[in-house]
N, C-alpha and C positions, 0 to 999 in steps of 0.2 A: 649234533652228534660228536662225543666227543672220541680221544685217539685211540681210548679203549674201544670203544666199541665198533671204532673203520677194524681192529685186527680181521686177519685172514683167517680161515678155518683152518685149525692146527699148527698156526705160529706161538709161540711158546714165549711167555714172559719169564723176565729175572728178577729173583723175589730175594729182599732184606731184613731177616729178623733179626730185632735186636731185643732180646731178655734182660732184663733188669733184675736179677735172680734174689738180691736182697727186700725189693717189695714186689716181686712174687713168685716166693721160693717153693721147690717143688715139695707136692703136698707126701706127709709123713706116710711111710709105707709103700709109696709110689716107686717104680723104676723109670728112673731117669730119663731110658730111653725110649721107653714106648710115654712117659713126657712127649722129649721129644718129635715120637711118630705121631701124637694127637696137632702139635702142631703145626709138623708139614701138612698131615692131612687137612686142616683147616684153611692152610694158605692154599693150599689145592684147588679145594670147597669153593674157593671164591671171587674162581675167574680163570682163567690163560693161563695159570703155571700147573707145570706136568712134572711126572717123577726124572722126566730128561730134560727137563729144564733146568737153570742151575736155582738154587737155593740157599743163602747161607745166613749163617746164624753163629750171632755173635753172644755172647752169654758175658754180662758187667754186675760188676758191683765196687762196694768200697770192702768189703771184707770176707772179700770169696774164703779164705780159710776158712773162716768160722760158718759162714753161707754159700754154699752149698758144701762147705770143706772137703779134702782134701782127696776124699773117697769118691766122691759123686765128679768133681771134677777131674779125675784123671778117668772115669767111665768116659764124659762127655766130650774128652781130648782125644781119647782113643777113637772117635766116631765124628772126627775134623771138625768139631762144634770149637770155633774161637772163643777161649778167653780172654776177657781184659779186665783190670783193676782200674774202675776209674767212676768219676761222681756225675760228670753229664755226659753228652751223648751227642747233643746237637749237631756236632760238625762230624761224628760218625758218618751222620744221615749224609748231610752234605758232599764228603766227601764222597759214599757210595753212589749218590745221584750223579756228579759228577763223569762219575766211569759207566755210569749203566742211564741211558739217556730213557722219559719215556717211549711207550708204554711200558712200565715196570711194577714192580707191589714193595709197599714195602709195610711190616708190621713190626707193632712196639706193643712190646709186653713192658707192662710198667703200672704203679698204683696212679689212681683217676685223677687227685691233684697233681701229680706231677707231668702229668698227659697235658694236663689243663696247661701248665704251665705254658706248654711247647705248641696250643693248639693254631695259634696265630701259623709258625710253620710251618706245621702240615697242614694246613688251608693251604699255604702255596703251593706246597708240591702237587696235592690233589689240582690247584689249579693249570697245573702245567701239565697236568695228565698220566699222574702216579694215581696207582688204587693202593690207600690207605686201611690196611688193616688195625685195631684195637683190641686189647685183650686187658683186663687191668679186675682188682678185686670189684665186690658189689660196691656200685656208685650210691653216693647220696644227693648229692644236685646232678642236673646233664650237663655235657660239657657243649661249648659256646657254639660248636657245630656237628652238624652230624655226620660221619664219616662213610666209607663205602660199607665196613662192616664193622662190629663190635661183641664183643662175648665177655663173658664173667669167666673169670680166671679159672675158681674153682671148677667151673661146670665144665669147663672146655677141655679143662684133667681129669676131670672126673669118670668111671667109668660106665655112667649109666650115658656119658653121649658115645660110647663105640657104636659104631654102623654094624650090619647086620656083616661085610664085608670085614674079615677080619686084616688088620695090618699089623706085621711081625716087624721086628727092629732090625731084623734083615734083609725087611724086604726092601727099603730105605737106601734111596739111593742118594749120595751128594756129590752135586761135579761142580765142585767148589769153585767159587771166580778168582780172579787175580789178587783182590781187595783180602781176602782171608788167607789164600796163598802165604802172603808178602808177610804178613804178622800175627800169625795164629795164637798167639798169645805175647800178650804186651802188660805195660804199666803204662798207665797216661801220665802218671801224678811225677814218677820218675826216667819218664821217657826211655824206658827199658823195654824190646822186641825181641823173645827167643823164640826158639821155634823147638825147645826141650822143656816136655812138662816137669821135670825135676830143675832144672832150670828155670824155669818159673817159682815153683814153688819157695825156693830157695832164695829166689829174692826178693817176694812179699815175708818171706820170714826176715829177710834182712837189716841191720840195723842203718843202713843206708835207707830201705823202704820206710823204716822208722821214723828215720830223720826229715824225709821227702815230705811224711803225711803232716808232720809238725810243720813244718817249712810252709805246707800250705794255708794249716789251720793258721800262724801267724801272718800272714800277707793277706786273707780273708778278713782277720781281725784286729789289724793296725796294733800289732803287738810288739810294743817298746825290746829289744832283744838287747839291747844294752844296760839294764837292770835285770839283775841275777835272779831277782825272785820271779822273774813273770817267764823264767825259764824251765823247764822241765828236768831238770835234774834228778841223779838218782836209780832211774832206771837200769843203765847197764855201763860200764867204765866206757865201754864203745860211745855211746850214747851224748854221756859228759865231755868227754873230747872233742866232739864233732861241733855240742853249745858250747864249750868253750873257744872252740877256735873262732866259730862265727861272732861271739860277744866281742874277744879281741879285733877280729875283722872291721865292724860295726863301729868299736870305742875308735880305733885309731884313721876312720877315716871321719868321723867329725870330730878328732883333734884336728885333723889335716884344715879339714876345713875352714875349721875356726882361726887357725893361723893364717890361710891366707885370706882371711879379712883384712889382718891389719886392724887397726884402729880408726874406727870411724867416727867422726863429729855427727853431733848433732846439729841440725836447721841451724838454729840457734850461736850453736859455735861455726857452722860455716860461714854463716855469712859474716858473723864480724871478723873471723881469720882471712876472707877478703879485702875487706871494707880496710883492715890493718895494711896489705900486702898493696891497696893501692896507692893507698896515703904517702907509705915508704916509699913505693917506687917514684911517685911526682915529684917525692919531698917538700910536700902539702907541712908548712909550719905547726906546731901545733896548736897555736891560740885559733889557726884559721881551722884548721882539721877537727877540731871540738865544736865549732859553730855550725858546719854541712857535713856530720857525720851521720845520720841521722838522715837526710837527705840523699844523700851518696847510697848509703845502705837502699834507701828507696829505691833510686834508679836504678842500681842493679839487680836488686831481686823482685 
């Protein structure tokens, strides 16, 4: 039996949702927040966590303006749902496991292959005694294990699963933990944490946010930044300034470098710039120095 199941009657776990909003964005025509009541009530559905428990939910992507933009996200701010701007997640989990020890829940909403990716993962945690919730669109293989629970994205917003028990977005309660307290909304890519959704918004519009996403795609892609054309130019005077400064940054420290090499011999020339520098120092004759040169050379290298 595991630690789920020693719980006591009416102890209350702490549940972790993390949305992935760009592959699986909320379905057209839907409100946002009775979204999000389908999903508390589903982490509810599936074990220990109660509406006074705490519960939070982080909402990611790489291009929240444009997914779920800018309307839908200032709804889901106003109702303490974290945003973040950012491409994986993993060390999200981690570090929320960290602060919230089991028995806990945690659920990822995200498409199937990228689930898969991560399944090795949450194997662990489920081994350590986290209930592993699943939400992701209609799967075409199964993924490599089976979890505590799993549901089809659409179905689980859909409204033909409402219970007979209706839930109002008021009725919704969230006693947010420390973990979404501290950075209710962030950048991961530019390590930016406000806690004003205009402030936010403001700096994924950013040409510094800009420059970040580039900065990344380049170090992903072993992108030469010292040749002008594999650079992005064009876009905005901001923009050009920023790849210029770094191209000059880039050029002049492999001048730097390059100079302090110095000049290096080859095999070749070192040893015989030896083989010279011992003969001299002995004052090795040269009719004798032409006969064990050759020799000499040998024994020392």
């Amino acid at each position: 039996m595991n630690q789920i199941e020693n719980m006591h009657v009416g102890e209350v776990e702490k549940a972790f949702v993390l949305w992935d909003m760009g592959n699986c964005p909320i379905p057209d025509g839907h409100d946002p927040l009775k979204v999000v009541a389908k999903i508390q009530m589903a982490v509810e559905k599936s074990g220990h966590v109660r509406r006074n428990g705490q519960i939070s939910i982080t909402a990611i992507g790489s291009k929240l303006t444009e997914v779920p933009g800018e309307a839908v996200m200032s709804r889901l701010s106003s109702f303490e749902i974290s945003l973040k701007h950012s491409h994986l997640y993993t060390h999200d989990l981690d570090e929320w496991a960290d602060a919230n020890p089991p028995p806990s829940t945690m659920m990822i909403i995200d498409d199937h292959e990228r689930i898969g990716w991560i399944a090795s993962n949450l194997s662990d945690f489920e081994d350590a005694g986290y209930r592993i919730l699943l939400a992701y669109p209609q799967r075409t293989t199964p993924l490599p294990r089976s979890f505590s629970k799993q549901w089809d994205w659409d179905a689980l917003v859909s409204d033909e699963q409402e219970t007979t028990t209706t839930t109002t977005t008021t009725s919704l309660v969230y006693s947010q933990g420390k973990y979404n307290d501290e950075h209710p909304l962030a950048c991961e890519v530019c390590f930016v944490a406000v806690k004003s959704f205009e402030d936010f918004t403001a700096h994924l519009k950013s040409v510094e946010h800009e420059y970040g996403e580039w900065d990344r795609f380049a170090c992903k892609n072993g992108v030469d930044r010292t040749i002008r054309e594999n650079l992005p130019f064009g876009r905005s005077s901001e923009m050009d300034l920023l790849l210029t400064q770094d191209m000059d940054r880039r050029l002049m420290k492999r001048k730097e470098r390059s100079c302090g090499r110095g000049i290096r011999l080859n095999p070749t020339q070192s040893k015989a710039s030896w083989t010279f520098l011992f003969l001299l120092f002995f004052r090795v004759p040269t009719n004798l120095a032409m006969s064990f040169d050759f020799t000499l050379t040998w024994v020392l290298f």
